[in-house]
mmCIF file of the protein (N, C-alpha, C, O) and its ligand, coordinates in Angstrom:
data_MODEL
# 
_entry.id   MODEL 
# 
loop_
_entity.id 
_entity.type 
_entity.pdbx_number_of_molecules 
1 polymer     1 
2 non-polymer 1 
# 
_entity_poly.entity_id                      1 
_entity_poly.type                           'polypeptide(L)' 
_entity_poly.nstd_linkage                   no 
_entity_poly.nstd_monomer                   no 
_entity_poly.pdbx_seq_one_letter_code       
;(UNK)(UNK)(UNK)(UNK)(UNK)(UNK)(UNK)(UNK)(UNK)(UNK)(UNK)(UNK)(UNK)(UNK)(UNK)(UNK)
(UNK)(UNK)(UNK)(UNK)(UNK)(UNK)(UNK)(UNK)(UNK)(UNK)(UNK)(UNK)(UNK)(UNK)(UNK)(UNK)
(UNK)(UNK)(UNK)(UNK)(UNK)(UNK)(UNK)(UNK)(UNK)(UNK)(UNK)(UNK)(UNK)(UNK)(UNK)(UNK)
(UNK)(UNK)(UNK)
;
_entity_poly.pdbx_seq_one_letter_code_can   XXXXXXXXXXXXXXXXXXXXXXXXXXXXXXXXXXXXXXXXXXXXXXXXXXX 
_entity_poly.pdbx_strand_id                 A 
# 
loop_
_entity_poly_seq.entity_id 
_entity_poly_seq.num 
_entity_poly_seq.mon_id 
_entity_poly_seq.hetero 
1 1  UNK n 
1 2  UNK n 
1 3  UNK n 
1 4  UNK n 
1 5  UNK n 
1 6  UNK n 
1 7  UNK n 
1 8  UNK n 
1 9  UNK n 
1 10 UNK n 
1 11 UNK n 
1 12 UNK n 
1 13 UNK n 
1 14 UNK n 
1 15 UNK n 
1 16 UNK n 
1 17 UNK n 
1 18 UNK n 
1 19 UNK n 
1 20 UNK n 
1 21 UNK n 
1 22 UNK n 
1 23 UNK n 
1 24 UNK n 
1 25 UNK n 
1 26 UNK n 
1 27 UNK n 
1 28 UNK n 
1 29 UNK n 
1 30 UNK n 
1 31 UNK n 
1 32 UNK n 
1 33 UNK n 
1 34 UNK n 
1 35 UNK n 
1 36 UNK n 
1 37 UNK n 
1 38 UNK n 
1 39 UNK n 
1 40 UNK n 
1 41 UNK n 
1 42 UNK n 
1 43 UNK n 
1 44 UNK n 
1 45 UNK n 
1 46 UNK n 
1 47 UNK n 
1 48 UNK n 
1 49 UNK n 
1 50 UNK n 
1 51 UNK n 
# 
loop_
_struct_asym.id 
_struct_asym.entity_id 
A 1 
B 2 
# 
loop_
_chem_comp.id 
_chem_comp.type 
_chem_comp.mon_nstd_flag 
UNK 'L-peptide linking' . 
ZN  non-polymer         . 
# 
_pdbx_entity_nonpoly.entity_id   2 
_pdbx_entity_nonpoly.name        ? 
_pdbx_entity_nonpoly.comp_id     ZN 
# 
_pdbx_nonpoly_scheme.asym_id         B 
_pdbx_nonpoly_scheme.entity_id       2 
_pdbx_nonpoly_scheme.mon_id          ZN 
_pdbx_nonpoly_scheme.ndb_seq_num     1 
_pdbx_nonpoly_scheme.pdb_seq_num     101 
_pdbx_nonpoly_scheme.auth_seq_num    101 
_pdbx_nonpoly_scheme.pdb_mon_id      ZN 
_pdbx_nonpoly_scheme.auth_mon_id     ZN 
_pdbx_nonpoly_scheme.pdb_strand_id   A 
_pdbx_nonpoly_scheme.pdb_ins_code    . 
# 
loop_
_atom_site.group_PDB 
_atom_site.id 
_atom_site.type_symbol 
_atom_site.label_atom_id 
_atom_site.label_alt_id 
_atom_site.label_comp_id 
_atom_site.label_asym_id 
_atom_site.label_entity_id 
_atom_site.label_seq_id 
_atom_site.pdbx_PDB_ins_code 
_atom_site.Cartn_x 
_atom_site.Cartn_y 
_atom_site.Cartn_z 
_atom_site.occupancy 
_atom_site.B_iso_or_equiv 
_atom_site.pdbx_formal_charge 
_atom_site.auth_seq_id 
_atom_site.auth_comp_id 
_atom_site.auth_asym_id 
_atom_site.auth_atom_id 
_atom_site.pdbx_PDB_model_num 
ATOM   1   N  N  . UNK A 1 1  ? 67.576 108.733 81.131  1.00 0.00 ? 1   UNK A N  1 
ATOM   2   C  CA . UNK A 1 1  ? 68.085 109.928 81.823  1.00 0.00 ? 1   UNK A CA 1 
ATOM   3   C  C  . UNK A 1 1  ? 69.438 109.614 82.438  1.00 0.00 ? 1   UNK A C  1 
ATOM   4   O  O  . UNK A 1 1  ? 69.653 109.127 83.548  1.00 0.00 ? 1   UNK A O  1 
ATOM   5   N  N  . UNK A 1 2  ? 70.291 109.975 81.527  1.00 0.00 ? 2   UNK A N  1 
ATOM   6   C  CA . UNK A 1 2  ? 71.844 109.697 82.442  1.00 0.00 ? 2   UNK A CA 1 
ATOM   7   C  C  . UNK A 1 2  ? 72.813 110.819 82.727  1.00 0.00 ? 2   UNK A C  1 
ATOM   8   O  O  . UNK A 1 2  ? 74.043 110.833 82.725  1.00 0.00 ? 2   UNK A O  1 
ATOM   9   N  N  . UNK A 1 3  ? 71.728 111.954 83.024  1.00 0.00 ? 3   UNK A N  1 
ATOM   10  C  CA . UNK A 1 3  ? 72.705 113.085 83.164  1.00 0.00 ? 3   UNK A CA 1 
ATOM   11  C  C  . UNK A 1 3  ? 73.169 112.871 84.747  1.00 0.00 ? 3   UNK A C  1 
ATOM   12  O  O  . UNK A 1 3  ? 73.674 113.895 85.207  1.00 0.00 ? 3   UNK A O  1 
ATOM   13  N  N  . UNK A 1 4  ? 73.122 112.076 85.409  1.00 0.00 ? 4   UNK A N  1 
ATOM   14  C  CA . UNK A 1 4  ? 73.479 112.217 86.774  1.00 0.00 ? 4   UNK A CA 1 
ATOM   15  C  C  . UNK A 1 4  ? 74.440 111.488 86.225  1.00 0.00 ? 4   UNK A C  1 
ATOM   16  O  O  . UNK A 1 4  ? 75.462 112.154 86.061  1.00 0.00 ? 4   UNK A O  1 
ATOM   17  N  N  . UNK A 1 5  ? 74.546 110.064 85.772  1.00 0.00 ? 5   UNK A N  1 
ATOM   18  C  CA . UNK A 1 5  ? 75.971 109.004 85.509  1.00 0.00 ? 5   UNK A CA 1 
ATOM   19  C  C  . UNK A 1 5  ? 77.022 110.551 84.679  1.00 0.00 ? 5   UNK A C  1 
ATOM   20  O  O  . UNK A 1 5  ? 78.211 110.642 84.986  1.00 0.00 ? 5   UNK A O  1 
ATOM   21  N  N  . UNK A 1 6  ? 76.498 111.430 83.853  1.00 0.00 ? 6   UNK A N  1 
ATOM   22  C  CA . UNK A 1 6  ? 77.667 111.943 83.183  1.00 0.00 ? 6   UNK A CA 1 
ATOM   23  C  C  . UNK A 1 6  ? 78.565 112.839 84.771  1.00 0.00 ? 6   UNK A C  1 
ATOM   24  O  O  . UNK A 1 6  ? 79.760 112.909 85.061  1.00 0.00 ? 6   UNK A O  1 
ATOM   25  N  N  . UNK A 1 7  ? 77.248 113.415 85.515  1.00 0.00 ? 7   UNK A N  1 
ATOM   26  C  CA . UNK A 1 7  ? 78.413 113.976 86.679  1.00 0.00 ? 7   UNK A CA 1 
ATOM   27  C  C  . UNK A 1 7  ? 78.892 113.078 87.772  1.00 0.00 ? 7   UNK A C  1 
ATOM   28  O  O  . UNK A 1 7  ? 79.593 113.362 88.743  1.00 0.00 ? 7   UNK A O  1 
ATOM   29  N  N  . UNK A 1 8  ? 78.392 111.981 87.430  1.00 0.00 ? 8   UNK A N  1 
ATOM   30  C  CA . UNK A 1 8  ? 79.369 110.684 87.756  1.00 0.00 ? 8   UNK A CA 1 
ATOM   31  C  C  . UNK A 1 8  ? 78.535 110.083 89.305  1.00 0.00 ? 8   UNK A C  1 
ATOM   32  O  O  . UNK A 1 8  ? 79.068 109.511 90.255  1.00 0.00 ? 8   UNK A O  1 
ATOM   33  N  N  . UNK A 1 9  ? 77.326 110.394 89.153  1.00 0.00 ? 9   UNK A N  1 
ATOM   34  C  CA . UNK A 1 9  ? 76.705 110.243 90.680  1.00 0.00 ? 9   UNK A CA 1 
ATOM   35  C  C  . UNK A 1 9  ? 75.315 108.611 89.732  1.00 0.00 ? 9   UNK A C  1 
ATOM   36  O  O  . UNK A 1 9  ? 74.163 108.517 89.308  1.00 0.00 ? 9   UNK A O  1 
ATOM   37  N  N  . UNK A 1 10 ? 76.400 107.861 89.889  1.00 0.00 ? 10  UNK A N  1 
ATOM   38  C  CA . UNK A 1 10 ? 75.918 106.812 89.361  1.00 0.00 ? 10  UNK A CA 1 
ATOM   39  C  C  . UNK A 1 10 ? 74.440 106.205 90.394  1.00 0.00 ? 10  UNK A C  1 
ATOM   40  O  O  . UNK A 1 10 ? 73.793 106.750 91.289  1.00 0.00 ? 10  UNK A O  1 
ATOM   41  N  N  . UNK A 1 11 ? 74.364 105.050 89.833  1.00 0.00 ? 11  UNK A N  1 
ATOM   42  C  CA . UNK A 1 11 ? 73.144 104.232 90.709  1.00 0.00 ? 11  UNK A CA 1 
ATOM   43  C  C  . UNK A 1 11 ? 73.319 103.006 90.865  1.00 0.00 ? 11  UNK A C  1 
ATOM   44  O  O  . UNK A 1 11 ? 72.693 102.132 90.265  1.00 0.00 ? 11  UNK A O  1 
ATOM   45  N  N  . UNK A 1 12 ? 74.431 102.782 91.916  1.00 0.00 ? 12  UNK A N  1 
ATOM   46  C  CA . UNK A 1 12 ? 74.834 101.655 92.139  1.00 0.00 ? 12  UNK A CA 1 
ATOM   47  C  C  . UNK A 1 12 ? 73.889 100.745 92.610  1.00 0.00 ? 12  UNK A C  1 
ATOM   48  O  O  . UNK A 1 12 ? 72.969 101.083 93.355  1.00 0.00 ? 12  UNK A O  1 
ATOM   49  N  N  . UNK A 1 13 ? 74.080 99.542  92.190  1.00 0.00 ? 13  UNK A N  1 
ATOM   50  C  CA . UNK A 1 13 ? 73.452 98.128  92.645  1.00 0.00 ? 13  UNK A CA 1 
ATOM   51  C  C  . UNK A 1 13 ? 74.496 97.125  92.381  1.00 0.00 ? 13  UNK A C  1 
ATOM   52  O  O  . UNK A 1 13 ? 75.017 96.807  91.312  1.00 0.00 ? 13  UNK A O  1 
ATOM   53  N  N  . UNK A 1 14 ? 74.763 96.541  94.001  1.00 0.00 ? 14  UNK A N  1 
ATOM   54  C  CA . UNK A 1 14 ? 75.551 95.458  94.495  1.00 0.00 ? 14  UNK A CA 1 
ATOM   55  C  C  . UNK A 1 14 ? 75.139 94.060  93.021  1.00 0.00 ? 14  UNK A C  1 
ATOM   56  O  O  . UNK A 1 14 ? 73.978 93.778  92.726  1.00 0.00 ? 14  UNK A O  1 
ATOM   57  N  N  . UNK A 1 15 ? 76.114 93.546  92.478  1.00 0.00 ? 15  UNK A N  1 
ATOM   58  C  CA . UNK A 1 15 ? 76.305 92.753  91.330  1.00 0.00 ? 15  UNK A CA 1 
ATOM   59  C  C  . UNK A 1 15 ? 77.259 91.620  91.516  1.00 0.00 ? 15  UNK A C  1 
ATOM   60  O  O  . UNK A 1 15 ? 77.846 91.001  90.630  1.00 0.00 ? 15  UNK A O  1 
ATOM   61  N  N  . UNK A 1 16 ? 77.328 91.426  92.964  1.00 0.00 ? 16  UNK A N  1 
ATOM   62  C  CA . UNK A 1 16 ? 77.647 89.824  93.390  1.00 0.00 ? 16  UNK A CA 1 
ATOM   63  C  C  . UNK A 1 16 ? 79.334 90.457  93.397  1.00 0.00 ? 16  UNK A C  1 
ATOM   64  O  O  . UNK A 1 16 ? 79.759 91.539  92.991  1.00 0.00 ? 16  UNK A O  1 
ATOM   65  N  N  . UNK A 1 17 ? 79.947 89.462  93.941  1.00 0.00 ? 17  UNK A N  1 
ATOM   66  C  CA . UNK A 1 17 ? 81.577 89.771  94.447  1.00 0.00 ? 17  UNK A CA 1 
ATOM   67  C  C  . UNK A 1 17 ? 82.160 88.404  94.735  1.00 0.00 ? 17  UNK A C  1 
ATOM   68  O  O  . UNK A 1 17 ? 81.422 87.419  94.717  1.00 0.00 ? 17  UNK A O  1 
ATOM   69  N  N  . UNK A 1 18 ? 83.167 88.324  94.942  1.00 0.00 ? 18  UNK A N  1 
ATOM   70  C  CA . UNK A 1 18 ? 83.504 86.924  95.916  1.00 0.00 ? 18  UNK A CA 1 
ATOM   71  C  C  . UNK A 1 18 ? 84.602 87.255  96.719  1.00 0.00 ? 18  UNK A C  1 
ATOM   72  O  O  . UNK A 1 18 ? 84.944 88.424  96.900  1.00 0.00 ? 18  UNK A O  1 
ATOM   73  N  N  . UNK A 1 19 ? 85.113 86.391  97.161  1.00 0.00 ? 19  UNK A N  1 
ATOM   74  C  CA . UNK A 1 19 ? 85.907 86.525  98.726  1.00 0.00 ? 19  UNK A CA 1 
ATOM   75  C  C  . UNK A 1 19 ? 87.039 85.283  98.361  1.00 0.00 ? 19  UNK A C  1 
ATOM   76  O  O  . UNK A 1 19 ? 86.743 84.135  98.030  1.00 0.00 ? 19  UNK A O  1 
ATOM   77  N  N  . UNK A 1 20 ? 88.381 85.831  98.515  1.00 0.00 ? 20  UNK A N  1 
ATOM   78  C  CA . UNK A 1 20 ? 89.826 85.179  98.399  1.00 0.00 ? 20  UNK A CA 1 
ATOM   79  C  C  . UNK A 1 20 ? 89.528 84.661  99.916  1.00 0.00 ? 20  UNK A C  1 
ATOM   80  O  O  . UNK A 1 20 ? 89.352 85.399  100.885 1.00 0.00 ? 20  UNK A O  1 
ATOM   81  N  N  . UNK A 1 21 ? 89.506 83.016  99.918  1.00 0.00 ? 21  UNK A N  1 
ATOM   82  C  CA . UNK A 1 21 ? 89.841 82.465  101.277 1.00 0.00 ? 21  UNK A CA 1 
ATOM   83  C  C  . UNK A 1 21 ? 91.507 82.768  102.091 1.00 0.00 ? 21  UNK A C  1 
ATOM   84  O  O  . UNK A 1 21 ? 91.873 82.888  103.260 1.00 0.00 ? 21  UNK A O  1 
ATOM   85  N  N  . UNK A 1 22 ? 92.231 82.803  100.667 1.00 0.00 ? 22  UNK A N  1 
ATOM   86  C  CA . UNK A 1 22 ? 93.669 82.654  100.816 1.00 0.00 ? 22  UNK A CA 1 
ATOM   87  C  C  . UNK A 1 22 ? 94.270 84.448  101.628 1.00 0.00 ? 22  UNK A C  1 
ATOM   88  O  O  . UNK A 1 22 ? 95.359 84.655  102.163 1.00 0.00 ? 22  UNK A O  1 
ATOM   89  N  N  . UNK A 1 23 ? 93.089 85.477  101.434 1.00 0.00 ? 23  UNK A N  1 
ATOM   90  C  CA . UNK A 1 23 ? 93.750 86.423  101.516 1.00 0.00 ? 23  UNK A CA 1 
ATOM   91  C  C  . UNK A 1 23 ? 92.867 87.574  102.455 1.00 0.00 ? 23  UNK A C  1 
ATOM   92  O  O  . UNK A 1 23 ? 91.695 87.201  102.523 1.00 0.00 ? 23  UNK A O  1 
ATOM   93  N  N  . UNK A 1 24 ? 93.016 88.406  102.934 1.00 0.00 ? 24  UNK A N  1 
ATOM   94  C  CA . UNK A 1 24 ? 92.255 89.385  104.104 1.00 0.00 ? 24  UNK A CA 1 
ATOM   95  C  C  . UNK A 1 24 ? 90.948 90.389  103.174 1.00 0.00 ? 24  UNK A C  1 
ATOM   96  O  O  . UNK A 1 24 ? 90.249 91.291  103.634 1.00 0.00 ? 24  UNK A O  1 
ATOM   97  N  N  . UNK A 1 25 ? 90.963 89.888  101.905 1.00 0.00 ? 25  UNK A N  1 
ATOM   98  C  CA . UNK A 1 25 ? 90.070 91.119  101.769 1.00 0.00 ? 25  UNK A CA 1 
ATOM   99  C  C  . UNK A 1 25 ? 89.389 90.322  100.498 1.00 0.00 ? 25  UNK A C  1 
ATOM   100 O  O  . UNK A 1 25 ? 89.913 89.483  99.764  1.00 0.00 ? 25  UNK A O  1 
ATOM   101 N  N  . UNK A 1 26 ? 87.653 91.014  100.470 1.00 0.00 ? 26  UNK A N  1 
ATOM   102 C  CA . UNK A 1 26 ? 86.784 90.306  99.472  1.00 0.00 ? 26  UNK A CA 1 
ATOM   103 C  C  . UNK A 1 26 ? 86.665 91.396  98.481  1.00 0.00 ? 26  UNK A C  1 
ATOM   104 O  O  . UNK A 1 26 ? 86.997 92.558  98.713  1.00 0.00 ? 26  UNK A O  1 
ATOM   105 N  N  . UNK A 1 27 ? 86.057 90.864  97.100  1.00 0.00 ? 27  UNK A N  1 
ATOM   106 C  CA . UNK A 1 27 ? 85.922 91.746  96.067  1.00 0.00 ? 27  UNK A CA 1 
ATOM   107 C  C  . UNK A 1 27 ? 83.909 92.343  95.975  1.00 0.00 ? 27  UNK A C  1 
ATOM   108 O  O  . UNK A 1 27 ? 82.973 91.576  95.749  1.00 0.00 ? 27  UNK A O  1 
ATOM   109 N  N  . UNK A 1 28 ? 83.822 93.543  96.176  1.00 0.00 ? 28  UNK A N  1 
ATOM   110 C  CA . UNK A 1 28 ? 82.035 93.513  96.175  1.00 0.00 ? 28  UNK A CA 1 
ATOM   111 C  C  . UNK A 1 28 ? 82.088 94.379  94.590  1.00 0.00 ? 28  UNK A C  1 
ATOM   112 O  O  . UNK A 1 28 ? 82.911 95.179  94.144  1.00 0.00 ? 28  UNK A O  1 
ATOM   113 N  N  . UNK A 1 29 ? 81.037 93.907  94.113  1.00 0.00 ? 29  UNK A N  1 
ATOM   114 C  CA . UNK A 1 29 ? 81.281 94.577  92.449  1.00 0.00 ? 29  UNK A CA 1 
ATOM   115 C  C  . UNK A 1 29 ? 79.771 95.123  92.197  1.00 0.00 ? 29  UNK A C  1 
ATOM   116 O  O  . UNK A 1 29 ? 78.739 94.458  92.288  1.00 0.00 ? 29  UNK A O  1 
ATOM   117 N  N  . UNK A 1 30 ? 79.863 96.126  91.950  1.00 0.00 ? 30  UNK A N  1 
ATOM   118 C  CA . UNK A 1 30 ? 78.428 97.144  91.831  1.00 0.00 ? 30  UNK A CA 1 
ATOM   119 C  C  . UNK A 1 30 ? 78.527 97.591  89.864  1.00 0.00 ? 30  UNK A C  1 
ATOM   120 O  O  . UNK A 1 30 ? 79.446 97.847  89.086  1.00 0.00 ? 30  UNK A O  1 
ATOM   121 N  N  . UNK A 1 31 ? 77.129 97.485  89.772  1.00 0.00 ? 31  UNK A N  1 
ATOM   122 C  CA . UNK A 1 31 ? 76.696 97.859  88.498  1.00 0.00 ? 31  UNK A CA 1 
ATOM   123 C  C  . UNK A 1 31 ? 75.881 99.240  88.761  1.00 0.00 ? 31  UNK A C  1 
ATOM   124 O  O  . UNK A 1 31 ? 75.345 99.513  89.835  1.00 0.00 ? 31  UNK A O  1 
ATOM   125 N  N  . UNK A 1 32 ? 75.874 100.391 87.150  1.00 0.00 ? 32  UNK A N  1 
ATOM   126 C  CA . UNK A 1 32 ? 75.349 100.857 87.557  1.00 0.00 ? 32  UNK A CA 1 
ATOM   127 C  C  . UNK A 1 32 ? 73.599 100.722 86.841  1.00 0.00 ? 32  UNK A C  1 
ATOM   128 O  O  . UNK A 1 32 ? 73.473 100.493 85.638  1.00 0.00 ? 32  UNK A O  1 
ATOM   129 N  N  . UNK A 1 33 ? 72.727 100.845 87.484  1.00 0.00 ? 33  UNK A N  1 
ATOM   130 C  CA . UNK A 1 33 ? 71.066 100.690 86.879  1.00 0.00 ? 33  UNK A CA 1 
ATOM   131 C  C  . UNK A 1 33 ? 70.845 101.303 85.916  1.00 0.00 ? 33  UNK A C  1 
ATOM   132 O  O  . UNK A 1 33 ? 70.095 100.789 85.087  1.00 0.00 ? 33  UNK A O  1 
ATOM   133 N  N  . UNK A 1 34 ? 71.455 102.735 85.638  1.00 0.00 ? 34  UNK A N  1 
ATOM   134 C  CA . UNK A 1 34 ? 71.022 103.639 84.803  1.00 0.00 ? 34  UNK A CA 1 
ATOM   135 C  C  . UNK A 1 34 ? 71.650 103.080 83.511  1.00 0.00 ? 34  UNK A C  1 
ATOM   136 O  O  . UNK A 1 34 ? 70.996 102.608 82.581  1.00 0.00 ? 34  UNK A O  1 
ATOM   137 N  N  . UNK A 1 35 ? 72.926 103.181 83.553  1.00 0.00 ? 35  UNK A N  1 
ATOM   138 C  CA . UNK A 1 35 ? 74.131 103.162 82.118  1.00 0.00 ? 35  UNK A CA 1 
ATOM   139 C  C  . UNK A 1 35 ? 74.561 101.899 82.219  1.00 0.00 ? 35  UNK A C  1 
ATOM   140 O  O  . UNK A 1 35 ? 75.093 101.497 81.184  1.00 0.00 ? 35  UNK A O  1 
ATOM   141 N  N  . UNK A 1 36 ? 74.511 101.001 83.250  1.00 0.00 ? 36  UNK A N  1 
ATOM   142 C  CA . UNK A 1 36 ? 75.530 99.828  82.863  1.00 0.00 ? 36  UNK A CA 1 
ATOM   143 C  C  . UNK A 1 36 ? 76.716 99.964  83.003  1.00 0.00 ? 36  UNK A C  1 
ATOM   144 O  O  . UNK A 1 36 ? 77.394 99.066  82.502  1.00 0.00 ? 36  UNK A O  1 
ATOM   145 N  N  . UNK A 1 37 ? 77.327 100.893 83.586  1.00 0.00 ? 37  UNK A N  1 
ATOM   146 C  CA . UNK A 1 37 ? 78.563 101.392 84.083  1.00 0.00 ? 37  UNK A CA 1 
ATOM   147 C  C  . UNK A 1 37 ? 79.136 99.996  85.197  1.00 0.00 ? 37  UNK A C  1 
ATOM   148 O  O  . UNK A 1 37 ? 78.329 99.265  85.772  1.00 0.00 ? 37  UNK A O  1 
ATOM   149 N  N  . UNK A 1 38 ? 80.379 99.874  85.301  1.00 0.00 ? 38  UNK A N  1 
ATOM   150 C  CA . UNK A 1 38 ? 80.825 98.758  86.621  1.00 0.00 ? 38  UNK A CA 1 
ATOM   151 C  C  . UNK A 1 38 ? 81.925 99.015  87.294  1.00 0.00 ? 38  UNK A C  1 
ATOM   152 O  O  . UNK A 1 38 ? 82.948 99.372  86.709  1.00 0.00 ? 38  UNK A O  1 
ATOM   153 N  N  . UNK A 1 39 ? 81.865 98.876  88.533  1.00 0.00 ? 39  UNK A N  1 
ATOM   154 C  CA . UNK A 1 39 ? 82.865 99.245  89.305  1.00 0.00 ? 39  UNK A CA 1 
ATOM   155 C  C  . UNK A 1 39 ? 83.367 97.901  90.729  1.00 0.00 ? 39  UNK A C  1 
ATOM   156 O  O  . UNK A 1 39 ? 82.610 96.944  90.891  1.00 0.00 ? 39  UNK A O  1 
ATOM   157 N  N  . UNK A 1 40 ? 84.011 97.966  91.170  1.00 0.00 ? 40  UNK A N  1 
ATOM   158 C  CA . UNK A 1 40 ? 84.483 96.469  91.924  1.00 0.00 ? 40  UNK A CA 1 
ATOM   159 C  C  . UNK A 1 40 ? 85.227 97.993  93.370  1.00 0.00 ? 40  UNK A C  1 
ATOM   160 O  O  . UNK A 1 40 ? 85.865 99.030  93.194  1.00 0.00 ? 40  UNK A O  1 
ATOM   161 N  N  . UNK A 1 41 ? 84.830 97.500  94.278  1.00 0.00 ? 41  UNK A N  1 
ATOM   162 C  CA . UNK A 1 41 ? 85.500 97.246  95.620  1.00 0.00 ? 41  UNK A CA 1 
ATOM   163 C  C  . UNK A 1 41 ? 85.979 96.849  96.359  1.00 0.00 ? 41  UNK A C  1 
ATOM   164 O  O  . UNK A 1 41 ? 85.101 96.141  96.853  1.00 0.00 ? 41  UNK A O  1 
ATOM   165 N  N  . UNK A 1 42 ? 87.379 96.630  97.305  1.00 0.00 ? 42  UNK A N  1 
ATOM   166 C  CA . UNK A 1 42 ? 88.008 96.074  97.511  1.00 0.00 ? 42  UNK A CA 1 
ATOM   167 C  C  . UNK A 1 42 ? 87.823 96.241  98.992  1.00 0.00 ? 42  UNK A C  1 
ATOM   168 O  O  . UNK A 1 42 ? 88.235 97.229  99.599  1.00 0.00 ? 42  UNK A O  1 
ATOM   169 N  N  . UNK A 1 43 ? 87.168 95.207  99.566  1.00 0.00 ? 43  UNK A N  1 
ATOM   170 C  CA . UNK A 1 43 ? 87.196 95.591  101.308 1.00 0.00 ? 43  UNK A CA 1 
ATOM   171 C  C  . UNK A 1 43 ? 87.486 94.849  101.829 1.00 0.00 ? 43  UNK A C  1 
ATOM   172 O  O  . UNK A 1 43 ? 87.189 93.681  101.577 1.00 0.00 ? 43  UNK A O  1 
ATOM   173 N  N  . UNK A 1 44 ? 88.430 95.357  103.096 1.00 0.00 ? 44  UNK A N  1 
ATOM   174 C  CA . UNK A 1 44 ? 88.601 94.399  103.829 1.00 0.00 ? 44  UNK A CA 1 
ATOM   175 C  C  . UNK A 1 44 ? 88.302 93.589  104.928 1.00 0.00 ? 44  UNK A C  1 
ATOM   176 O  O  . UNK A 1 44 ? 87.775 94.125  105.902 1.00 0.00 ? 44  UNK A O  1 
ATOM   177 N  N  . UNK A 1 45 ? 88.574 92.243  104.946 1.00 0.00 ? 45  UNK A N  1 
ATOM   178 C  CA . UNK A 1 45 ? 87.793 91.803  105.616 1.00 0.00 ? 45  UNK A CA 1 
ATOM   179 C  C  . UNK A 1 45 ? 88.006 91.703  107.118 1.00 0.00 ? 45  UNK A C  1 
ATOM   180 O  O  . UNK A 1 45 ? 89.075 91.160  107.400 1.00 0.00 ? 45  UNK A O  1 
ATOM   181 N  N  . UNK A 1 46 ? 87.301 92.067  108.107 1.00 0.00 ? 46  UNK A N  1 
ATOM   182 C  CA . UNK A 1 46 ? 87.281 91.483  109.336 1.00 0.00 ? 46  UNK A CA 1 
ATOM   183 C  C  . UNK A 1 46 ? 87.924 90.422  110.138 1.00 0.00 ? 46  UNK A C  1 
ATOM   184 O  O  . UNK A 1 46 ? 87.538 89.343  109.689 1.00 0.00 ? 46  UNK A O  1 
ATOM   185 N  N  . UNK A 1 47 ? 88.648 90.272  111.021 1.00 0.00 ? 47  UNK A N  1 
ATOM   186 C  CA . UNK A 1 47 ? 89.314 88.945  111.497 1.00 0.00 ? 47  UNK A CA 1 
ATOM   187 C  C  . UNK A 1 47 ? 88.352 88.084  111.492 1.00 0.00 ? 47  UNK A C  1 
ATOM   188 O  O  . UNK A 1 47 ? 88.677 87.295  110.605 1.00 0.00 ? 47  UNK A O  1 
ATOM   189 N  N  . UNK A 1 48 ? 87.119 87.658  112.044 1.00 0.00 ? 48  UNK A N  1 
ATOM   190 C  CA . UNK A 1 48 ? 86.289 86.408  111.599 1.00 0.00 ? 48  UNK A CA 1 
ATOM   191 C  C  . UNK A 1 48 ? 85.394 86.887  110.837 1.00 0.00 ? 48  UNK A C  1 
ATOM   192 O  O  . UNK A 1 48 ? 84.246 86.746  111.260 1.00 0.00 ? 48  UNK A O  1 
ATOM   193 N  N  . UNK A 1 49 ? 85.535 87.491  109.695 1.00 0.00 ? 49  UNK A N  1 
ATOM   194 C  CA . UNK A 1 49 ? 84.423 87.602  109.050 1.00 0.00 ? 49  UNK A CA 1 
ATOM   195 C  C  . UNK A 1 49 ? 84.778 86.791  107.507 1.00 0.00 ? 49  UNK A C  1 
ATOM   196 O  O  . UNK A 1 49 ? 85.330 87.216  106.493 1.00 0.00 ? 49  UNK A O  1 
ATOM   197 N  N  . UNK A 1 50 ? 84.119 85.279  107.888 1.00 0.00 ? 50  UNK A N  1 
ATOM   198 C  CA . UNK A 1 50 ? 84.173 84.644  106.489 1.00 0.00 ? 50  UNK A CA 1 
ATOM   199 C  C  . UNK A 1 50 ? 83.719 84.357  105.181 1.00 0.00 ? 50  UNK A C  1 
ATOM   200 O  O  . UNK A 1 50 ? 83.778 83.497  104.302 1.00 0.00 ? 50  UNK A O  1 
ATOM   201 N  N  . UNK A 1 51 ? 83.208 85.542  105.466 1.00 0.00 ? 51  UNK A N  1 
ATOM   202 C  CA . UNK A 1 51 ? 81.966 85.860  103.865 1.00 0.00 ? 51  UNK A CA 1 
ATOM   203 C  C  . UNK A 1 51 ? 82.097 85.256  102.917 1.00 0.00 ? 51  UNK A C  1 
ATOM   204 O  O  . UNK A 1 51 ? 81.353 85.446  101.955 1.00 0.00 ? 51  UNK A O  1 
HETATM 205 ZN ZN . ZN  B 2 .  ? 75.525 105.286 85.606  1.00 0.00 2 101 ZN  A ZN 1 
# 
Protein backbone atom coordinates (compact mmCIF):
# COMPACT_ATOMS: atom_id res chain seq x y z
CA UNK A 1 0.00 0.00 0.00
CA UNK A 2 1.94 3.10 -1.11
CA UNK A 3 -0.68 5.39 -1.89
CA UNK A 4 0.24 7.59 1.06
CA UNK A 5 4.32 7.61 -0.18
CA UNK A 6 2.66 8.74 -3.77
CA UNK A 7 1.02 11.94 -1.77
CA UNK A 8 4.31 12.02 -0.32
CA UNK A 9 3.28 11.40 3.47
CA UNK A 10 6.01 8.83 3.73
CA UNK A 11 6.90 6.49 6.88
CA UNK A 12 9.88 7.58 8.08
CA UNK A 13 12.31 5.50 10.17
CA UNK A 14 15.54 7.09 11.57
CA UNK A 15 18.46 4.96 9.36
CA UNK A 16 21.55 6.00 11.35
CA UNK A 17 23.39 9.52 10.48
CA UNK A 18 26.72 10.72 11.69
CA UNK A 19 28.05 13.90 13.09
CA UNK A 20 31.09 16.20 11.44
CA UNK A 21 33.33 16.74 14.66
CA UNK A 22 34.99 19.47 12.49
CA UNK A 23 31.67 21.30 11.93
CA UNK A 24 28.21 22.66 13.91
CA UNK A 25 25.79 20.39 12.42
CA UNK A 26 25.09 16.37 12.21
CA UNK A 27 23.60 14.42 9.30
CA UNK A 28 20.21 12.19 10.63
CA UNK A 29 19.13 10.01 7.52
CA UNK A 30 15.56 8.47 7.53
CA UNK A 31 14.31 5.63 5.29
CA UNK A 32 11.08 5.22 4.22
CA UNK A 33 9.25 1.55 5.64
CA UNK A 34 6.75 1.49 3.04
CA UNK A 35 8.79 2.23 -0.49
CA UNK A 36 12.34 2.46 0.49
CA UNK A 37 12.32 5.99 -0.31
CA UNK A 38 15.56 8.09 1.58
CA UNK A 39 15.94 11.26 2.78
CA UNK A 40 19.00 12.86 5.07
CA UNK A 41 18.59 15.90 7.50
CA UNK A 42 20.69 18.38 8.30
CA UNK A 43 20.52 19.62 12.01
CA UNK A 44 22.09 21.60 13.85
CA UNK A 45 23.90 20.98 16.48
CA UNK A 46 23.73 22.47 19.94
CA UNK A 47 26.80 24.23 21.59
CA UNK A 48 27.61 21.05 23.79
CA UNK A 49 25.82 18.71 22.14
CA UNK A 50 28.45 16.05 20.96
CA UNK A 51 26.49 13.42 19.39
ZN1 LIG B 1 7.38 5.95 1.20
Amino acid sequence: MKLLCKLGLHKWEKAGGFSQYSSNVREQHYICKRCGERKKEVIAKKGDDFF
